[in-house]
Backbone as CSV, one residue per row, in Angstrom:
resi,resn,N_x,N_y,N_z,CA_x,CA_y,CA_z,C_x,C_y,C_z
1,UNK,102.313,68.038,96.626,103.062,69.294,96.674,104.296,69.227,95.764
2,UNK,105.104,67.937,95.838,106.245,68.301,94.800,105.673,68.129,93.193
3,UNK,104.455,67.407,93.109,104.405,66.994,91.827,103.813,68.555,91.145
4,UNK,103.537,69.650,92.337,102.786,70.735,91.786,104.243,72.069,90.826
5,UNK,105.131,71.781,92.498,106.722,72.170,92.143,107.427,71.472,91.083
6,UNK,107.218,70.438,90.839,107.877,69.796,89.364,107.355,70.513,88.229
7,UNK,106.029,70.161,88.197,104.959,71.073,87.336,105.035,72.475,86.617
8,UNK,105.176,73.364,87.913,105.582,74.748,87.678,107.173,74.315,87.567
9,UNK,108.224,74.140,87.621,109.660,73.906,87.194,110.177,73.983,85.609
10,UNK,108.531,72.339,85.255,108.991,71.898,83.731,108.335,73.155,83.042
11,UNK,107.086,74.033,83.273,106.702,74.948,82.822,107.402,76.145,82.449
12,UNK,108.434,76.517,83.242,109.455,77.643,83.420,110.558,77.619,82.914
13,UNK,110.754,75.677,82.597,111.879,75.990,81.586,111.510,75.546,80.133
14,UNK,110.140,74.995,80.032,109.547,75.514,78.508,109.205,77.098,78.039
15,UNK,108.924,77.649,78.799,108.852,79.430,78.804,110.189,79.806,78.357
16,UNK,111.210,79.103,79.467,112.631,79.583,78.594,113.112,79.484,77.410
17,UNK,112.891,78.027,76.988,113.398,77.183,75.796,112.232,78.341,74.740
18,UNK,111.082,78.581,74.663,110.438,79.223,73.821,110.800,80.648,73.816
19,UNK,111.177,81.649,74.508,111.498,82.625,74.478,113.067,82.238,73.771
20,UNK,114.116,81.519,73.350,115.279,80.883,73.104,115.091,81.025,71.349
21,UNK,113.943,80.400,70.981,113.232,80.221,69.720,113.380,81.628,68.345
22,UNK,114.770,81.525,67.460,114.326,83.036,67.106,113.718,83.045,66.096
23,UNK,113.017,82.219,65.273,111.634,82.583,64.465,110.746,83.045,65.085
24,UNK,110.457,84.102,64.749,109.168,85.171,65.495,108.015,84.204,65.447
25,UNK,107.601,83.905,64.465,106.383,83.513,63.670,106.604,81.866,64.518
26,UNK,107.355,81.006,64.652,107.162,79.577,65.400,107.313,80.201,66.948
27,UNK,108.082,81.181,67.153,108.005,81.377,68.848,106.594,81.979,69.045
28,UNK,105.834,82.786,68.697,104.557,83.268,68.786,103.348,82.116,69.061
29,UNK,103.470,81.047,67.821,102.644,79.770,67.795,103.193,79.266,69.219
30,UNK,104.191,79.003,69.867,104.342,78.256,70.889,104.014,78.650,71.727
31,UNK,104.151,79.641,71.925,103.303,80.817,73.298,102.126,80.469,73.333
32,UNK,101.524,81.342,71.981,99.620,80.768,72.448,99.635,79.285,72.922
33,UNK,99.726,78.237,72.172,99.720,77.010,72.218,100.758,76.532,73.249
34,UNK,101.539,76.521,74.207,101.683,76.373,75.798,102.006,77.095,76.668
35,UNK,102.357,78.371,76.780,101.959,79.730,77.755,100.162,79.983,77.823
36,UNK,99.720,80.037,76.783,98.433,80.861,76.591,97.391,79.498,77.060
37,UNK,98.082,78.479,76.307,97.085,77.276,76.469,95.845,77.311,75.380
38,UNK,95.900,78.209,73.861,94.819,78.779,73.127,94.649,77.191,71.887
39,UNK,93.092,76.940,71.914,93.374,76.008,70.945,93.624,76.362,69.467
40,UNK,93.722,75.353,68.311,94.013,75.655,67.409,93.564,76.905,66.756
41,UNK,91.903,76.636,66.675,91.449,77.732,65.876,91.417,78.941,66.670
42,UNK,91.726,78.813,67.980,91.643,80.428,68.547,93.427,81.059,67.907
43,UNK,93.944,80.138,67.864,95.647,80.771,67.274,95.265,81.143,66.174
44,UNK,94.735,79.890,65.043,94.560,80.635,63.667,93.671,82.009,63.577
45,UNK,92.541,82.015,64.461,91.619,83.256,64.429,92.824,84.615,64.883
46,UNK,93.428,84.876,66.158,93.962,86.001,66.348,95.173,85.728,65.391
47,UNK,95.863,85.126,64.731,97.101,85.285,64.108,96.645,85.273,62.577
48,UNK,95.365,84.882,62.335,95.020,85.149,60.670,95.776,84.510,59.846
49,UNK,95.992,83.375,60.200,96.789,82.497,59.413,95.796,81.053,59.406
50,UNK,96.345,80.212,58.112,95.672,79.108,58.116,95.547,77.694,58.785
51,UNK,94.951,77.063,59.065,95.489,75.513,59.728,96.603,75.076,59.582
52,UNK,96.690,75.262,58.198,97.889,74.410,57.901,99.229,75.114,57.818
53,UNK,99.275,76.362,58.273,100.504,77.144,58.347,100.522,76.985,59.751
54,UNK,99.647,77.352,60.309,99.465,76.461,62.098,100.344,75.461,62.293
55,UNK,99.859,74.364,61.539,100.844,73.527,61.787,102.050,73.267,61.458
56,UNK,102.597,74.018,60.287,103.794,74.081,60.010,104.274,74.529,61.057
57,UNK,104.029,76.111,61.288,104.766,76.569,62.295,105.042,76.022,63.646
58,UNK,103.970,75.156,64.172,104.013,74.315,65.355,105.136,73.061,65.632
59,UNK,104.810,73.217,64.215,106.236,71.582,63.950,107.411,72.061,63.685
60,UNK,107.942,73.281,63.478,109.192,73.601,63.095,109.193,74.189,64.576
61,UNK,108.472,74.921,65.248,108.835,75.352,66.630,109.284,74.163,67.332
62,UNK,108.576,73.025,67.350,108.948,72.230,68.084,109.998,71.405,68.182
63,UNK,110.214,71.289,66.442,111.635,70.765,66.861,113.037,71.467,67.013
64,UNK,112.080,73.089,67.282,113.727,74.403,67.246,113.707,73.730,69.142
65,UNK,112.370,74.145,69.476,112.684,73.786,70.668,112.818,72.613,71.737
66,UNK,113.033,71.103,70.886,113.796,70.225,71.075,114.952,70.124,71.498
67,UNK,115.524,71.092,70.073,117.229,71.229,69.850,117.087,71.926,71.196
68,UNK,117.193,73.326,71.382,117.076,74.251,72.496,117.603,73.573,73.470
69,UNK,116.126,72.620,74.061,116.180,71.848,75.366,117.282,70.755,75.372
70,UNK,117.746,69.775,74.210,118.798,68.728,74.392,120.183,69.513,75.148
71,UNK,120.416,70.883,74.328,121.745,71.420,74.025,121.450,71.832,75.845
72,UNK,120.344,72.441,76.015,120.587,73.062,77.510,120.768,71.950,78.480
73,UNK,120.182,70.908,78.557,120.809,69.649,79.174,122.194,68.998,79.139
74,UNK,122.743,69.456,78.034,123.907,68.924,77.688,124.893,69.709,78.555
């Protein structure tokens, strides 16, 4: 039971930290890919973009929302 409440906790404040995110285009990729849970090619298929802009955008989201999460801990 708590590990389910931890679970939903760390989830709610990655939802935050990504909604935090103001590149449209890396906050969008982070949604599908951990709100949506969509794999790669289902992101590239509805967003019409390529793998490899996929992953750009995935890697610059992630480390916006690194920063995000350190600073909100801090």
């Amino acid at each position: 039971l708590q590990d389910e409440a931890d679970r939903q906790e760390a989830e709610s404040l990655v939802a935050w930290a990504i909604a935090q995110v103001k590149n449209d285009n890396y906050r969008e990729v982070l949604e599908l890919t951990y709100l949506e849970k969509l794999s790669a090619e289902e992101i590239v298929d509805r967003l019409g973009i390529t793998m490899d802009n996929l992953y750009q955008r995935r890697s610059r989201g992630v480390r916006e929302l690194e920063r995000i999460l350190r600073a909100h801990r801090a």
